[in-house]
C-alpha positions in Angstrom: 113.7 99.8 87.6 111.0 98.0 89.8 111.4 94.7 90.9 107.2 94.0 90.9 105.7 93.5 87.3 102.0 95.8 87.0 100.2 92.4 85.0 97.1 93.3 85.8 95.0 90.5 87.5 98.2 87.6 87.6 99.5 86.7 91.0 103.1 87.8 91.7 105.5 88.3 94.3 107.5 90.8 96.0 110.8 89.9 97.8 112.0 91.9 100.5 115.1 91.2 102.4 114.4 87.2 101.1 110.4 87.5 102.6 108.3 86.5 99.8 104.6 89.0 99.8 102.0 87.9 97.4 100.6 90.5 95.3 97.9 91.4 92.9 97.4 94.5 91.1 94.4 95.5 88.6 93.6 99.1 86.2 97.0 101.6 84.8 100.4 100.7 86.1 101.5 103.9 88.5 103.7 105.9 85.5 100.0 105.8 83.7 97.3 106.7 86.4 97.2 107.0 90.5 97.2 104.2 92.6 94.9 102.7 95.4 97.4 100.5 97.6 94.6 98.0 99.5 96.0 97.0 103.4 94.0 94.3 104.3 92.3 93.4 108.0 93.9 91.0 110.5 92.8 88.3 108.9 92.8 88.9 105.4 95.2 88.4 102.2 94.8 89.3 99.0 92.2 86.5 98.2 89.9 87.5 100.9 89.4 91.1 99.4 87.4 89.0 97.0 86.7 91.3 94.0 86.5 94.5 95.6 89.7 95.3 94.2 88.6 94.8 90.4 85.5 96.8 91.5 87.3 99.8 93.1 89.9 100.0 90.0 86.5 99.8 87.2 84.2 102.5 89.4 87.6 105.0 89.8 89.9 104.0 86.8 92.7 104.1 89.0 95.2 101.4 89.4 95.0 99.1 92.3 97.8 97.0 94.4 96.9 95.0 96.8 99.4 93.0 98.8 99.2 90.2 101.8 101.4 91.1 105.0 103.8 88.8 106.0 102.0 85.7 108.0 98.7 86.0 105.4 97.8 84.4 102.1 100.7 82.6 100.3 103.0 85.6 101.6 106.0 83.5 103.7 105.0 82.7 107.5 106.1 85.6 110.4 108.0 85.1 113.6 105.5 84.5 116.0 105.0 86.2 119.2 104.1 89.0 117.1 105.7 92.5 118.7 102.9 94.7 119.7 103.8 97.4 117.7 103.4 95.0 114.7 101.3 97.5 112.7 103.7 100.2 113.6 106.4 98.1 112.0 104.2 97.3 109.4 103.9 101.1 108.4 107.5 101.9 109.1 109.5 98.6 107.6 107.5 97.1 105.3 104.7 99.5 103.6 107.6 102.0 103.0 109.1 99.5 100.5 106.1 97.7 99.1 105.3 101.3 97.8 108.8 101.6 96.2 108.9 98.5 94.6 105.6 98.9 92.8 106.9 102.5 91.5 104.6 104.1 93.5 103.6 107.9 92.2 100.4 109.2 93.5 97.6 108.2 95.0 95.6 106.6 98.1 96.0 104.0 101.0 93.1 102.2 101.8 93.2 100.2 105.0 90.8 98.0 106.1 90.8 97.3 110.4 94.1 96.4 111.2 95.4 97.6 107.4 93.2 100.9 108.1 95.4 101.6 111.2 98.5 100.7 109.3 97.5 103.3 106.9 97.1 105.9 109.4 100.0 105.1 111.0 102.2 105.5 107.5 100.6 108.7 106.8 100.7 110.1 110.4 104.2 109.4 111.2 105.6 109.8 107.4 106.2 112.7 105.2 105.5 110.9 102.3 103.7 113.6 99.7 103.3 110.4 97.1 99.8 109.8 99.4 97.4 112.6 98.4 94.5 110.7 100.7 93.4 107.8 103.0 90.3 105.7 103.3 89.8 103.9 106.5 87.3 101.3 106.5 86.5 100.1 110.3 89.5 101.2 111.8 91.1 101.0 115.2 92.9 103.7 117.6 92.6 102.5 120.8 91.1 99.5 122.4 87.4 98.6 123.4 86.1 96.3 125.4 83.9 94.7 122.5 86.7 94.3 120.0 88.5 92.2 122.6 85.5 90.0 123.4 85.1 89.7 119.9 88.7 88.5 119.0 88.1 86.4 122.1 85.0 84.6 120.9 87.2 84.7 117.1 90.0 82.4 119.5 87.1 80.1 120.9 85.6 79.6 117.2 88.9 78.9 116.2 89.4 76.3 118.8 86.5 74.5 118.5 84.4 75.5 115.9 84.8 75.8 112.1 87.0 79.0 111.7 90.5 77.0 111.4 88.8 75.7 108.1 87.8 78.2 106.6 90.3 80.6 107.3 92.5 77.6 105.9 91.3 77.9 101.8 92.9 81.3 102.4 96.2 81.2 104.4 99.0 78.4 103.5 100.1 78.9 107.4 96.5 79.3 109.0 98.0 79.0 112.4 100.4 81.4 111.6 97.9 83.7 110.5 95.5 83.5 113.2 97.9 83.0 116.2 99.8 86.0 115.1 96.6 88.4 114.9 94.9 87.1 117.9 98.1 86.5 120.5 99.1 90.0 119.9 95.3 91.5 120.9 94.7 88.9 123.5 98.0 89.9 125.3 97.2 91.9 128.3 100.0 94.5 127.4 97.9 95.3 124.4 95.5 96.9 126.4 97.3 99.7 126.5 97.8 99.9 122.5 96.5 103.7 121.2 97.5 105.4 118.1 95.0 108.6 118.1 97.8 110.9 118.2 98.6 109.9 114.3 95.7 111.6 113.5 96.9 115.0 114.3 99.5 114.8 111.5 97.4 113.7 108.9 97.5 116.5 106.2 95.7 115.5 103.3 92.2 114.4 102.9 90.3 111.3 104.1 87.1 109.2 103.8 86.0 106.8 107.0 83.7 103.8 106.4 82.1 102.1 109.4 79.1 99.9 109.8 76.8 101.2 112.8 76.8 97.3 114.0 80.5 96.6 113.9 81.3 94.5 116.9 85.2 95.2 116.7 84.4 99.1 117.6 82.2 101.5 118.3 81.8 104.6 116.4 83.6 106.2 119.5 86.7 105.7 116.8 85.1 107.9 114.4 85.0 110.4 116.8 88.5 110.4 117.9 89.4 111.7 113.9 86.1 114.0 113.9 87.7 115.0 117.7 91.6 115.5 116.4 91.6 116.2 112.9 92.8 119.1 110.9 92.6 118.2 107.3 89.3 117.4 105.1 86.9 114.5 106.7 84.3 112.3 105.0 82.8 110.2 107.2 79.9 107.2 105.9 78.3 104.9 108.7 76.4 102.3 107.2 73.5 100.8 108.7 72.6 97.5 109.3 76.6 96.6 108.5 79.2 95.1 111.0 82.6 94.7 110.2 83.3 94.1 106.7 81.5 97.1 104.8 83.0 96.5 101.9 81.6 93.1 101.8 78.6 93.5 103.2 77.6 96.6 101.6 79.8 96.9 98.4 78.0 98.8 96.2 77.4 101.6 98.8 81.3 101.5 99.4 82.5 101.4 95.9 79.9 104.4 95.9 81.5 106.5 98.5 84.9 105.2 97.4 84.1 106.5 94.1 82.6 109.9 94.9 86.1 110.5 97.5 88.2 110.0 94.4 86.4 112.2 92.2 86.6 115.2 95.0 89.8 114.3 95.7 90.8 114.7 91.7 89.4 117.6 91.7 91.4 119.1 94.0 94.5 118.2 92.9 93.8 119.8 89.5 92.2 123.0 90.9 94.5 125.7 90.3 94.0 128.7 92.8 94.9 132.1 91.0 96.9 134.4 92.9 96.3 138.3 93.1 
């Protein structure tokens, strides 16, 4: 019996080892349909998805569970220094249970930045045949030089500009949020942070999103999977988009989303005759 209640659209929680997570979920519960699980960026939560998730669930008629990590939304706060292998340890500790508590069956991770590598991660280092695909939207590998001067211009906004305030209608711990995200990239030690070799044990199919103008990474990232890859690759750069495709471009996202989940169906009910 799960512990997390599919009621579509309400606000619950999920307790692990007495760590509250705030959680939303929209479309079938898992025993009816597949399910998208949504990993959010560094600093997201389940509010800032806005209604992509409700989108995503209506174009595909999947179900849809998105959760906020420890640290975000009205999940509890996180032990700050953050480790640096904090999205490894996402994958590993956390996203491994989130996925049993909902009843997980079937059906996709979608990561977005820092969620996208936690979703590479999980399905590069698990054997977990539950996850039948992965969409990354504008995720990171390695380190560039014009991600860290971005998250360094995101610490100076927050220190004197107006990104403490707005981050705050999101996060009930805003410096807990923030500090957490943007110590562990700042640190020097992270520098030497790379997780392409996950990509070489992916196994099942997967869709990239990334907007040409994204100043958190280059498309250099993309080519890492193109470069390392052995398993089916979709890949959609969007013009005139920066970090946030699916805010910034959502109905050419919900599109590609879409069309992945269709292939990807389709698949999975071939049946290949043997002679």
């Amino acid at each position: 019996m799960t512990k997390f209640e599919w009621e579509p659209g309400e606000t619950n929680f999920i307790d692990i080892d007495g760590v509250k997570l705030e959680a939303v979920c929209y479309g079938p519960a898992p025993q009816d349909a597949p399910t998208i699980i949504m990993l959010h960026e560094g600093l997201g939560c389940v509010a800032l998805w806005r209604d992509f998730p409700q989108q995503i669930a209506a174009e595909t008629g999947l179900g849809v569970f998105v959760y906020s990590r420890v640290g975000y939304g009205e999940s509890d706060p996180v032990n700050l220094p953050r480790p640096l292998d904090y999205m490894h340890q996402e994958a590993d500790m956390v996203l491994s249970i989130v996925l049993d508590e909902i009843g997980f069956q079937s059906g996709i991770l979608l990561g977005h930045s820092d969620g996208a590598s936690i979703a590479a991660i999980y399905a590069g280092t698990r054997e977990d045949h539950r996850v039948r695909g992965l969409v990354l939207i504008a995720p990171h590998f390695f380190t560039e030089d014009i991600g860290i001067a971005s998250i360094a211009e995101a610490r100076e906004a927050y220190e004197s500009g107006n990104l403490r305030d707005k981050l705050a209608k999101y996060h009930k711990d805003v410096d807990n949020a923030f500090l957490g995200w943007n110590g562990a990239w700042l640190d020097p030690k992270f520098r030497q942070w790379n997780i392409s070799e996950v990509i070489d044990y992916w196994r099942i199919p997967v869709l990239v999103i990334q907007g040409r103008e994204d100043q958190y990474g280059t498309l250099a990232q993309i080519d890492e999977i193109q470069s390392r890859i052995y398993s089916p690759l979709d890949v959609a750069i969007i013009d005139d988009c920066k970090h946030s495709p699916h805010l910034e471009a959502t109905d050419k996202v919900i599109s590609v989303v879409g069309e992945f989940v269709e292939r990807l169906s389709r698949m999975e009910n071939e049946h290949v005759e043997i002679r």
